[in-house]
Backbone as ProteinMPNN parsed JSONL, in Angstrom:
{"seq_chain_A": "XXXXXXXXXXXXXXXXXXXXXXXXXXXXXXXXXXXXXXXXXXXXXXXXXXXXXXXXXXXXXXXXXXXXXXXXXXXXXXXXXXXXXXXXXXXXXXXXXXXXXXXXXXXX", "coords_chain_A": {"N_chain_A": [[51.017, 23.804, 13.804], [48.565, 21.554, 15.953], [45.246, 22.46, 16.083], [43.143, 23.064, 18.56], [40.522, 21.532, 19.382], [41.212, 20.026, 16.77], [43.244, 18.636, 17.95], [42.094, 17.106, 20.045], [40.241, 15.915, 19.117], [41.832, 13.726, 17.909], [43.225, 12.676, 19.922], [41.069, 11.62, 21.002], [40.242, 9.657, 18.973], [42.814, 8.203, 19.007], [42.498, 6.86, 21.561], [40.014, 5.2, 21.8], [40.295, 3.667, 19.123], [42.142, 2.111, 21.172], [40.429, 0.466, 22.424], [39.172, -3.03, 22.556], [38.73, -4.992, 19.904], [36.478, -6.857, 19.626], [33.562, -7.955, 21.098], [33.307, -10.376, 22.748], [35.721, -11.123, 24.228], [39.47, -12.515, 23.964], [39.601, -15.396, 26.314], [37.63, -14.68, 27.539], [34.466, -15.317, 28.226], [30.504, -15.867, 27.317], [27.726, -16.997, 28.873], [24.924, -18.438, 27.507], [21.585, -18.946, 28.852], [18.852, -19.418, 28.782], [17.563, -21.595, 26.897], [16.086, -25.023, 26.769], [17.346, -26.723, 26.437], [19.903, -27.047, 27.69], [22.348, -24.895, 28.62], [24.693, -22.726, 26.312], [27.682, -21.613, 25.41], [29.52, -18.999, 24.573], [32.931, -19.385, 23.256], [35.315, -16.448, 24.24], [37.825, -16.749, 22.741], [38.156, -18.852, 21.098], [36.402, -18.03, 19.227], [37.223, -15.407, 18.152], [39.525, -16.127, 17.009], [38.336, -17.487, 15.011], [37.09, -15.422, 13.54], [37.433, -14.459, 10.68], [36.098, -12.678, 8.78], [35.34, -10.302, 9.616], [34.018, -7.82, 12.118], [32.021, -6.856, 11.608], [30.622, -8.802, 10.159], [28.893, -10.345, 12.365], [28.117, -8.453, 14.156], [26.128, -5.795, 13.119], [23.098, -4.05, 12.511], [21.412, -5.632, 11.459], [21.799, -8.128, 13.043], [23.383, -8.727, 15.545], [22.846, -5.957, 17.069], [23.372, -4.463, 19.274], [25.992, -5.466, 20.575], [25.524, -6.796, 23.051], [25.009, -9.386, 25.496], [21.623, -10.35, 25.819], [20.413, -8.776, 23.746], [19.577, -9.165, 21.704], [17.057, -11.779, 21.041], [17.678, -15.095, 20.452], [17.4, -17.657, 18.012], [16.641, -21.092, 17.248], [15.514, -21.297, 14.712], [15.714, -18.876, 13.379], [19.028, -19.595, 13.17], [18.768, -21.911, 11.677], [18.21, -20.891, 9.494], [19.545, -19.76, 8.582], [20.879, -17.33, 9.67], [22.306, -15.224, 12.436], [23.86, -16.987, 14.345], [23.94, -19.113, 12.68], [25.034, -17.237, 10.445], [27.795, -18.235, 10.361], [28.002, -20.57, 11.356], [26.915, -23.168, 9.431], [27.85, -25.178, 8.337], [29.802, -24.797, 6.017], [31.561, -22.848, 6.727], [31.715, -22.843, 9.484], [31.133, -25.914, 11.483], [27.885, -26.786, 10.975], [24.937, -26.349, 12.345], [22.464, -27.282, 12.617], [21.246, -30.442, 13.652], [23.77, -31.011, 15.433], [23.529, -30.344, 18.159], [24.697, -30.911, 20.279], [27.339, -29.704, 20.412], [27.55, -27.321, 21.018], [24.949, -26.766, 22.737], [25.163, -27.82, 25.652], [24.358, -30.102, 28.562], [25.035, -30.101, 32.111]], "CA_chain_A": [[50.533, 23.475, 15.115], [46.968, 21.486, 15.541], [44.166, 23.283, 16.537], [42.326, 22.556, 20.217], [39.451, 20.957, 18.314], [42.048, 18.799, 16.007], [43.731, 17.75, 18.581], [40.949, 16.53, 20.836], [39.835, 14.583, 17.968], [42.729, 12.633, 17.79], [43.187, 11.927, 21.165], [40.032, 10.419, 21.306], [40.573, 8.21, 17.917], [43.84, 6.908, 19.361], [41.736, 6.529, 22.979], [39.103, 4.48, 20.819], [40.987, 2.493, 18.825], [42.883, 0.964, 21.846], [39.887, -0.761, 22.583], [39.226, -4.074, 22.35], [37.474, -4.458, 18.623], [35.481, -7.928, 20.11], [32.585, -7.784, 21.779], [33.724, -11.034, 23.597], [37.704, -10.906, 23.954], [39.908, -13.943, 24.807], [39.749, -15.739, 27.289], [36.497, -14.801, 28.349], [32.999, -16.07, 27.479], [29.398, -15.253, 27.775], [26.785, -18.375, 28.78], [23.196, -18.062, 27.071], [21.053, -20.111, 29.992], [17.567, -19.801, 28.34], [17.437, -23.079, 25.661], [15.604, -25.933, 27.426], [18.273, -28.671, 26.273], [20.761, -26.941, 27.832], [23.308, -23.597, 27.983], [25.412, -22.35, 25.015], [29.08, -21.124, 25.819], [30.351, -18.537, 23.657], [33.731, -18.466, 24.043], [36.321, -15.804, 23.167], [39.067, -16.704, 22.305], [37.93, -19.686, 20.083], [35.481, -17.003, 18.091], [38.117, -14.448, 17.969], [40.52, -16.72, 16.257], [37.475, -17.788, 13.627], [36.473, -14.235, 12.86], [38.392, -13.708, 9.684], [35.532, -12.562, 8.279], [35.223, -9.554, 10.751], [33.452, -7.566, 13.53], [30.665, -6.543, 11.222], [29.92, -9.97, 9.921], [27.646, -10.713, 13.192], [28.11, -7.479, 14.771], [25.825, -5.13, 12.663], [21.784, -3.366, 12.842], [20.094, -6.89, 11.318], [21.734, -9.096, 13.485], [23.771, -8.314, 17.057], [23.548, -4.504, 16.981], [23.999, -3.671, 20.34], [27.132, -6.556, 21.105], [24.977, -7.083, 24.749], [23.986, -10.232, 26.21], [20.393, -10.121, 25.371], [20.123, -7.55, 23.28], [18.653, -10.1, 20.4], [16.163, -12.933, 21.264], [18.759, -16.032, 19.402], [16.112, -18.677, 18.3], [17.512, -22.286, 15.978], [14.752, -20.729, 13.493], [16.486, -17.934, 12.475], [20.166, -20.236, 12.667], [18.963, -22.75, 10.593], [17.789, -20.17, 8.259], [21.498, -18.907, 8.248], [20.564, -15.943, 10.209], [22.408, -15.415, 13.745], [25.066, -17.843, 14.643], [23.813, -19.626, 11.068], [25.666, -17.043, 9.211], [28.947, -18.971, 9.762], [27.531, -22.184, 11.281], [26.185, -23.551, 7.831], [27.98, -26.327, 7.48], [30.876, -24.584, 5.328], [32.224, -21.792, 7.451], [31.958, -23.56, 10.549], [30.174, -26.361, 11.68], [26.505, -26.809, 10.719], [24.105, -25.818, 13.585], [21.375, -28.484, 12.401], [22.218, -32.064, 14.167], [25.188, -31.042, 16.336], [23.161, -29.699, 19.27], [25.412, -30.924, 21.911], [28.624, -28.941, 20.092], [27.039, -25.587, 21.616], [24.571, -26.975, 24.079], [25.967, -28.809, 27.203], [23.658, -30.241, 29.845], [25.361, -30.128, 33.338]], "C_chain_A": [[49.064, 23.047, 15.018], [46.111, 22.451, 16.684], [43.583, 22.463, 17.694], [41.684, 21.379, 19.767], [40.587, 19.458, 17.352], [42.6, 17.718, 16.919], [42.876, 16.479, 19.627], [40.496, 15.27, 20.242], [40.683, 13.28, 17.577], [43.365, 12.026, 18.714], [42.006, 10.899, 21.349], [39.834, 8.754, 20.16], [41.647, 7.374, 18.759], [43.254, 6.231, 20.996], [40.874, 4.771, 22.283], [39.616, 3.359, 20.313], [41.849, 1.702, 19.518], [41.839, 0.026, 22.563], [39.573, -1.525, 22.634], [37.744, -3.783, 21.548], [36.11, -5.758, 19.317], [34.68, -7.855, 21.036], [32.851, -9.187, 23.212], [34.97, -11.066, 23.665], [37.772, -12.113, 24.558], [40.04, -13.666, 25.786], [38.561, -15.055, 28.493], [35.227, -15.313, 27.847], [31.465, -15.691, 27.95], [28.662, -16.707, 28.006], [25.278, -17.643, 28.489], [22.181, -19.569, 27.964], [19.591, -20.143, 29.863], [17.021, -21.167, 27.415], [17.338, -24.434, 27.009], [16.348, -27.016, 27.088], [19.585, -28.132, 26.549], [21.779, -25.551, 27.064], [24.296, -23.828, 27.027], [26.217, -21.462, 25.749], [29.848, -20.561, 24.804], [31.655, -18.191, 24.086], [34.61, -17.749, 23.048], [37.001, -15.71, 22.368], [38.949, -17.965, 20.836], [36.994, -18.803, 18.226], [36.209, -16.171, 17.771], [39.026, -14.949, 16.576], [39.539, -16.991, 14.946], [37.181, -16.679, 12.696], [37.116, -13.536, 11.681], [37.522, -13.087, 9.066], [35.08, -10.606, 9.128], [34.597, -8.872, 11.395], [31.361, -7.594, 12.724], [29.657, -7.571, 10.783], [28.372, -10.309, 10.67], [27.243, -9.457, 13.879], [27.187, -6.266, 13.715], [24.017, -5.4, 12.47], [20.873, -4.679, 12.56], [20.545, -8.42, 12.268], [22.51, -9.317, 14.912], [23.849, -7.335, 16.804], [23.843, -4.177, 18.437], [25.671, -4.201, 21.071], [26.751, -6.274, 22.441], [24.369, -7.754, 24.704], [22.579, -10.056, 26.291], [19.677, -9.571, 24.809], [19.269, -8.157, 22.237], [18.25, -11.505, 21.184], [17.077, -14.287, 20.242], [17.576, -17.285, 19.516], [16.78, -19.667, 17.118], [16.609, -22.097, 14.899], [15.755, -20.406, 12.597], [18.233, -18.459, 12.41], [19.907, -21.094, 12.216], [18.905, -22.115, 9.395], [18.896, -19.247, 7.605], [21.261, -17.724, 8.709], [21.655, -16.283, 11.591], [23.966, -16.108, 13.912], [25.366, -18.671, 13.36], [24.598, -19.145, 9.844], [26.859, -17.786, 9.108], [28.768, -20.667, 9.981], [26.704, -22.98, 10.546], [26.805, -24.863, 7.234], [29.309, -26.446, 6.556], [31.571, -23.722, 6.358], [32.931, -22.585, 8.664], [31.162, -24.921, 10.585], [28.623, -26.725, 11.177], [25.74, -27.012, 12.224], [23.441, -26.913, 13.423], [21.772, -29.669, 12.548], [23.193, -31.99, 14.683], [24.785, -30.65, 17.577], [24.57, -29.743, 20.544], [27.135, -30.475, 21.266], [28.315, -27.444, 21.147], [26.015, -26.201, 23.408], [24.947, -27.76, 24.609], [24.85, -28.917, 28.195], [24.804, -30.55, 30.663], [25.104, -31.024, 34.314]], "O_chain_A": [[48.273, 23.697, 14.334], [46.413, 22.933, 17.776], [43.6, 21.232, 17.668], [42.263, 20.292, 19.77], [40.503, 18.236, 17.473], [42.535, 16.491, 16.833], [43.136, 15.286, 19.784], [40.402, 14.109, 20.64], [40.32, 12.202, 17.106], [44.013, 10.996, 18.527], [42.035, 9.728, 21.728], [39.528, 7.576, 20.345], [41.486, 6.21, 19.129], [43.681, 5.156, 21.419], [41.251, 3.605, 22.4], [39.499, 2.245, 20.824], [42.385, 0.74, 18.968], [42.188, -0.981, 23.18], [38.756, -1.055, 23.427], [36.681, -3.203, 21.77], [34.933, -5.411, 19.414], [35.243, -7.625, 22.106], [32.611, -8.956, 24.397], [35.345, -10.988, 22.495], [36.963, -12.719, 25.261], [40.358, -12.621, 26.353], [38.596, -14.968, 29.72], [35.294, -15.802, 26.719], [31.355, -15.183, 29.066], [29.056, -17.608, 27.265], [24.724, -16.686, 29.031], [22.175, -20.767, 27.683], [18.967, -20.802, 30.695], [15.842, -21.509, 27.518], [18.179, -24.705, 27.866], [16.035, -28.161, 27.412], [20.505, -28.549, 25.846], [21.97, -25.227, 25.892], [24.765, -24.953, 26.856], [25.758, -20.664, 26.567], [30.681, -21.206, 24.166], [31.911, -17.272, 24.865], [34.795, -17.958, 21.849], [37.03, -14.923, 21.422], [39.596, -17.861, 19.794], [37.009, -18.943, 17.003], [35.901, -15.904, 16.609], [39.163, -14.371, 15.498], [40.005, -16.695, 13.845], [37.042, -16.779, 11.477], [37.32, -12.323, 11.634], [38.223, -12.488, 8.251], [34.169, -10.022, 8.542], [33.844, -9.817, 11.635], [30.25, -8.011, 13.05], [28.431, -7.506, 10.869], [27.266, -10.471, 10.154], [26.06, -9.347, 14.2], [28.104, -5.493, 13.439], [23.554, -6.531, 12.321], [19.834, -4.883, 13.188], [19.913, -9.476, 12.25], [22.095, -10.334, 15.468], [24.886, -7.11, 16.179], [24.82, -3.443, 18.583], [26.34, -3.524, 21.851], [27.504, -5.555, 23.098], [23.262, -7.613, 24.185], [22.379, -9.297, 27.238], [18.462, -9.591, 25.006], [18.224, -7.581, 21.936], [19.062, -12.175, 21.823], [16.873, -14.12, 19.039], [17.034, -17.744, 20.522], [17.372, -19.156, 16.167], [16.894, -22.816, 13.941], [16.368, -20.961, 11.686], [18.893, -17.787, 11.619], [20.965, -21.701, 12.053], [19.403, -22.569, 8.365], [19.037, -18.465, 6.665], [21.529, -16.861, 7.873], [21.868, -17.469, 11.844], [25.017, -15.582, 13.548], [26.493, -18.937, 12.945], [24.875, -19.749, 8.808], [27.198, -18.107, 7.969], [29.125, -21.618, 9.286], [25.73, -23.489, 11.102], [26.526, -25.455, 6.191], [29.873, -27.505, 6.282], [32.444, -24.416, 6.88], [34.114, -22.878, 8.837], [30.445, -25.073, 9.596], [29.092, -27.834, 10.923], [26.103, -27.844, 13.055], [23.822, -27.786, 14.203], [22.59, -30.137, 11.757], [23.871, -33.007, 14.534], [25.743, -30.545, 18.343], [25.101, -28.927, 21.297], [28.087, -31.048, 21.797], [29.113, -26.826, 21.852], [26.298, -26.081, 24.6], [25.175, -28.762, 23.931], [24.393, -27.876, 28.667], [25.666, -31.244, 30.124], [25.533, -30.837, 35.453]]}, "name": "protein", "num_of_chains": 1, "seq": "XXXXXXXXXXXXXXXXXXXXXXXXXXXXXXXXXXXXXXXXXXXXXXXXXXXXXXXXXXXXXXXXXXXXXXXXXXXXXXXXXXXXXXXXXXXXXXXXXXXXXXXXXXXX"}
């Protein structure tokens, strides 16, 4: 029989793990509306499907740690420098960030 304590603990893992592992999930999207040539549209379901590489790739302490809308200052410095959105938009992974502006930014 498990113990109070055991059990608790494993209620809350299987609680936990039914949450959604993506910080953006399909079929929704975040807009970044600070960049003077125009907002950047992350969306879910397109990043979801790319992320074979997985959560921790972008999600970890040197580069989105909190997964919240503003939580990191995102500057084309630090993604040309392969930092940020740079780690997969390089050119091989995805895309190349440098000379595609209007893939990400959209004027309205």
């Amino acid at each position: 029989m498990l113990r109070p304590f055991t059990l608790t603990l494993l209620c809350a893992f299987i609680l936990i793990s039914a949450i959604p592992a993506f910080a953006v999930p399909a079929g929704r999207s975040l807009t970044f509306d600070k960049a003077a040539i125009g907002p950047v549209e992350f969306e879910g379901t397109l990043h979801n499907k790319a992320a074979d590489k997985g959560c921790a790739t972008c999600h970890n302490p040197n580069t989105f740690p909190k997964m919240k809308k503003g939580g990191v200052t995102i500057t084309m410095a630090k993604i040309y420098a392969g930092e940020q959105c740079g780690i997969c938009h390089n050119g091989t992974d995805a895309f190349a960030a440098q000379g595609t502006c209007n893939k990400c930014h959209v004027r309205k």
